[in-house]
C-alpha positions in Angstrom: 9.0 -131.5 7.5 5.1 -130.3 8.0 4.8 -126.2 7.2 4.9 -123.9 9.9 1.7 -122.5 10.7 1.9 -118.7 11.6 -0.3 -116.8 13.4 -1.9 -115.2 10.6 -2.7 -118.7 9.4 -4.1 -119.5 12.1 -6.7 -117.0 12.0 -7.5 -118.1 8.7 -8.3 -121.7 9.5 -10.3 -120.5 12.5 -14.2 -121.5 11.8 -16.3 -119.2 9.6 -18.1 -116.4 11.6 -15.7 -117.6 14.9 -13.5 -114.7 16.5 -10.1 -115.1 16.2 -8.2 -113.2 18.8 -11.7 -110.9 19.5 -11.6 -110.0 15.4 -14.2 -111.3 13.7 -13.9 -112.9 9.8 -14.2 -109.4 8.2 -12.1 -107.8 11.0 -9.2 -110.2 10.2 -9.3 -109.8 6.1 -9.2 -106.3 6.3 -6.1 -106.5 8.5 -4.2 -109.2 6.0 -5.6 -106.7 3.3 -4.2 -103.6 5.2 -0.9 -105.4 6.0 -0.5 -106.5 2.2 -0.7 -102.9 0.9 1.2 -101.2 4.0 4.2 -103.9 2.6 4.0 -103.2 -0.8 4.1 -99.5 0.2 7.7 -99.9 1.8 8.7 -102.3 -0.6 8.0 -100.4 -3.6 9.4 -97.2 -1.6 12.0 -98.5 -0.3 13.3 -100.8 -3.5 11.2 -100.0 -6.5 8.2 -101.7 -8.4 10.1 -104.9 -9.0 10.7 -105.7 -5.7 7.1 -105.8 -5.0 5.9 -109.8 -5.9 3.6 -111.7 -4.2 5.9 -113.6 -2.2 8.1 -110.5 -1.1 4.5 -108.8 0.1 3.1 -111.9 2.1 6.5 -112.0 3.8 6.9 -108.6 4.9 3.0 -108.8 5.9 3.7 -111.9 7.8 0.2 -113.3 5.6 0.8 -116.9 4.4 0.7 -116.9 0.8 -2.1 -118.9 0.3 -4.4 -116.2 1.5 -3.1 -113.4 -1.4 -5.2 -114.3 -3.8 -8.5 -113.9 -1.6 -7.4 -110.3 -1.4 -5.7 -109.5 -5.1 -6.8 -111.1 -8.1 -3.2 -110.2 -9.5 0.1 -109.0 -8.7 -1.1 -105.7 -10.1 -4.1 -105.4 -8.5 -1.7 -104.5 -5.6 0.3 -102.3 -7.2 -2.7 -100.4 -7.5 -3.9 -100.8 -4.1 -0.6 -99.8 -3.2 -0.3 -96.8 -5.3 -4.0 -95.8 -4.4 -3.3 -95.6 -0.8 0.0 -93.7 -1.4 -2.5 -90.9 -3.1 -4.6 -90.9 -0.5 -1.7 -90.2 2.1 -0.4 -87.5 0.2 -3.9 -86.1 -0.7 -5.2 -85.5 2.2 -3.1 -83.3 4.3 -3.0 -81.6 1.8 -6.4 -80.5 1.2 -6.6 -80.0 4.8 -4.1 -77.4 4.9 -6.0 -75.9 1.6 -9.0 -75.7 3.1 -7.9 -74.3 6.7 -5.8 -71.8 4.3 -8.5 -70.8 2.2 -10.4 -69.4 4.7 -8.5 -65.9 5.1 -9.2 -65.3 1.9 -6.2 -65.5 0.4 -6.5 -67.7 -2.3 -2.9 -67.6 -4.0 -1.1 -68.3 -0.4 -3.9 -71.4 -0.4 -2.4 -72.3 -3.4 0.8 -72.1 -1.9 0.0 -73.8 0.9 -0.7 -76.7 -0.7 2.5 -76.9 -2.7 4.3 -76.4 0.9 2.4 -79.3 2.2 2.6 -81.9 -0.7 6.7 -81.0 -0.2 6.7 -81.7 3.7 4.9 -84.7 3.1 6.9 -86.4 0.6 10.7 -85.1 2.3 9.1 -86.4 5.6 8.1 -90.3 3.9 10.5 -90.3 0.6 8.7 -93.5 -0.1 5.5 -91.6 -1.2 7.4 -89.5 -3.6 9.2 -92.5 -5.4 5.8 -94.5 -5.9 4.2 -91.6 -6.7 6.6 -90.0 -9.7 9.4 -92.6 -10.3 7.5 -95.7 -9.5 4.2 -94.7 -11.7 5.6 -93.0 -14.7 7.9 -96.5 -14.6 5.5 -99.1 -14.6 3.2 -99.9 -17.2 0.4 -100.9 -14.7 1.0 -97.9 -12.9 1.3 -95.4 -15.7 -2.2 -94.9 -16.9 -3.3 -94.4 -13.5 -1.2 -92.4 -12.4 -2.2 -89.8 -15.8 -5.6 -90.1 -14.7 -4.9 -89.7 -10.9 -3.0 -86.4 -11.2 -5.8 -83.8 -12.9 -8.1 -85.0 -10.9 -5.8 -84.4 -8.0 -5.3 -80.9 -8.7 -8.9 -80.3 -9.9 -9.7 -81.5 -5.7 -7.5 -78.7 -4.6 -8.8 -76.2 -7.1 -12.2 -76.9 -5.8 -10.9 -76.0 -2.1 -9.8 -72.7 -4.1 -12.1 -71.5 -6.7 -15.2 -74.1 -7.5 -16.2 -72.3 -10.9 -12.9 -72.3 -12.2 -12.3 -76.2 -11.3 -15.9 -76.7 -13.0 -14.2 -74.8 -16.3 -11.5 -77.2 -16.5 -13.5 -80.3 -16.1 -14.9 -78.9 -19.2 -13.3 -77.0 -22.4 -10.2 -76.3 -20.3 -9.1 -79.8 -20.1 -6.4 -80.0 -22.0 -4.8 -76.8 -19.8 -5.1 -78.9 -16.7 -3.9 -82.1 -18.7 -0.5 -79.8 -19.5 -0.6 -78.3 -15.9 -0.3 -81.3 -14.1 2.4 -83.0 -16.2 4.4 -80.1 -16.1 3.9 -80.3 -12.2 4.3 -84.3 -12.0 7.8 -83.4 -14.2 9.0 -80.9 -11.2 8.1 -83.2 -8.7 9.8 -86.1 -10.2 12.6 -83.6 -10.4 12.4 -82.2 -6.9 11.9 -86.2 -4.6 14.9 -87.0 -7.0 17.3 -84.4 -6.3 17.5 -82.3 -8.8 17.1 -79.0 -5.7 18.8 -76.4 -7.4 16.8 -73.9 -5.8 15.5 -73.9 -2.0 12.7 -75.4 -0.7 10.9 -71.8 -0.3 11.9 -71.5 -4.3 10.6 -74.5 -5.7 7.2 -73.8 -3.7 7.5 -70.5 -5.1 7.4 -71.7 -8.7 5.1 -74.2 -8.5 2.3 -71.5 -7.0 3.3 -68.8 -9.9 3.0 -71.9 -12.3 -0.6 -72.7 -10.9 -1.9 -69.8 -11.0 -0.6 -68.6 -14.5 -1.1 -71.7 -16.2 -4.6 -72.2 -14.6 -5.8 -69.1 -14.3 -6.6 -68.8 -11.0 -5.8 -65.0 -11.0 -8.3 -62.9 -8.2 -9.5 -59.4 -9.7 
């Protein structure tokens, strides 16, 4: 019996430099690319690293298998596509809500902002939160990636905060901000999982005092 051939396929046999449905050859990679990591995000979410093969990807992108490897060299290479984007999502509203907060001056509710923000986003898409601390510290791909990811991720919203004292901990305070955002990676981990034996309001709370203590973020 010949193969069926989808409509993804179809675009993929269509001449080089032809539209395809009014996308040209670019336009259609980047949306078997963006398809690819938007399926490893739920499965990975949803299931957990090992669910995540190239098979289970291409099927819940609806991208014949065949075309994978023009996108990912690896396997891995989309966990880390996948785990990228995930940073980004979480990343970004974040830093907007730091920066809007930042603005009345009050740099430890800023702070807290941010901490209130990262929490909304990962209770409102639980799959963000499982990639992002179960998922990372689980995987050997994953893992040194995600210890590299998470200073710098703090160091962006301490530059939304106070820019000479993120400069300081690129520098001689790096192994503080190395501590810092393990500790914090530990009580996030702790929080997406369940482990609420505070409120919401609480946990925020702690994480702020935390920051600024730990960080020094203090405001004569």
């Amino acid at each position: 019996m010949p193969p069926v051939t989808t409509a993804t396929d179809a675009a993929a046999d269509a001449p080089a430099g032809r539209l395809w449905q009014g996308l040209t050859p670019d336009a259609r990679e980047a949306d078997r690319r963006h398809r690819l990591v938007e399926a490893g995000l739920e499965l990975m979410g949803t299931h957990g690293v090992a669910a995540l093969t190239m098979r289970a990807a291409c099927r819940e992108a609806s991208v014949g298998p065949r075309y994978f490897y023009d996108l990912f060299a690896t396997r891995e290479e989309l966990l880390e596509a996948v785990y990228d984007e995930t940073v980004d999502r979480v990343r970004e509203p974040i830093l907007e809500a730091v920066a809007a907060a930042v603005q009345g001056d009050d740099l430890v509710g800023a702070i807290r902002t941010g901490f209130d923000t990262a929490v909304a986003v990962v209770e409102e898409d639980p799959r963000l939160g499982r990639i992002l601390f179960r998922e990372s510290a689980a995987d050997n791909t994953l893992r040194p990636r995600s210890q590299a990811a998470m200073p710098e991720f703090v160091l962006t919203v301490i530059e939304q905060v106070l820019p000479e004292r993120a400069q300081e901990l690129r520098g001689a305070g790096g192994w503080t901000l190395i501590g810092f955002s393990a500790a914090i990676f530990s009580l996030f981990l702790a929080w997406s999982e369940g482990a609420r034996h505070t409120s919401r309001d609480e946990f925020v709370a702690h994480c702020s005092a935390l920051a600024v203590d730990t960080l020094g973020l203090e405001v004569d």
